[in-house]
C-alpha positions in Angstrom: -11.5 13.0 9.1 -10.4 9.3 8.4 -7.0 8.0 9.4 -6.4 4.2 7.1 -3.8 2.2 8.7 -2.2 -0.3 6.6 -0.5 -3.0 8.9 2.1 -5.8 7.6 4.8 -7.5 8.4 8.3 -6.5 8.0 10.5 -7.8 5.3 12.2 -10.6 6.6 9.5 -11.9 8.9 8.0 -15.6 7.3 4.4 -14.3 6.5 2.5 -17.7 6.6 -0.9 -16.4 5.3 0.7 -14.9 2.6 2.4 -18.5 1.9 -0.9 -19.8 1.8 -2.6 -17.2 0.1 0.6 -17.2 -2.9 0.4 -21.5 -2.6 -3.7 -21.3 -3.3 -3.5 -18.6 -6.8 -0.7 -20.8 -8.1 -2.7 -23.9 -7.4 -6.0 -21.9 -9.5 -3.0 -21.3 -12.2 -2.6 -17.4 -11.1 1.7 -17.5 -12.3 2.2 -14.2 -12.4 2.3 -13.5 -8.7 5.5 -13.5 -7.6 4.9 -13.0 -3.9 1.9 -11.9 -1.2 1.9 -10.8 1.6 -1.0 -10.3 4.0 -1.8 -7.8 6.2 -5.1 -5.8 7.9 -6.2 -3.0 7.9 -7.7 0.1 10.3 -10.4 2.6 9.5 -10.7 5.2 12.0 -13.1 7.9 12.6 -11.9 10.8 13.9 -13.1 13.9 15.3 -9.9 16.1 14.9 -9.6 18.9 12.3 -6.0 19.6 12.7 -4.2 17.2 10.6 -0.5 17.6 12.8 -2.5 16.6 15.7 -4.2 13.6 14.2 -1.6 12.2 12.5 0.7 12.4 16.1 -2.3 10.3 18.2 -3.0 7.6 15.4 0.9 6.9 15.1 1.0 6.9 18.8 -2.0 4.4 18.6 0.1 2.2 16.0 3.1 2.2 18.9 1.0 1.2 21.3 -1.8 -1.1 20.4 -2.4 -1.6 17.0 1.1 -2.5 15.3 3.5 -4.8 17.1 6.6 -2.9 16.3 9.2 -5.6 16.5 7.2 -7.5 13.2 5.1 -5.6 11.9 5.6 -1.9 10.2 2.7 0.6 9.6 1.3 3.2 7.4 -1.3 6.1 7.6 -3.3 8.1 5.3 -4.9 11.0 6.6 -8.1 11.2 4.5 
């Protein structure tokens, strides 16, 4: 099983990259973006059948290391 972890920033919080990013496709006449906003992402590989179970240990992975929480909110996709 695969858990894909989607990490960005909230709404609210200046996302500088995306700035950059949203500056650099207007500048290559891209107009039809309104905003970006950048983000990474996780693939993990994991050896758990039990889908319950998986999902509790990679959110408890996002609380603890791989999101900061205050800025940054997370999603998962159990694959």
């Amino acid at each position: 099983m695969k858990a894909i972890v989607n990490v960005f920033l909230k709404a609210g919080v200046l996302d500088s990259q995306g700035k950059a990013v949203h500056h650099a496709l207007d500048s290559l006449h891209f107009n039809g973006v309104e905003d970006v906003r950048v983000g990474k992402q996780i693939v993990l590989k994991l050896n758990e059948s039990d889908k319950e179970k998986a999902m509790a240990d990679v959110t408890k992975m996002c609380e603890e290391l791989l999101a900061n929480t205050v800025i940054e909110d997370y999603t998962i996709e159990l694959v």
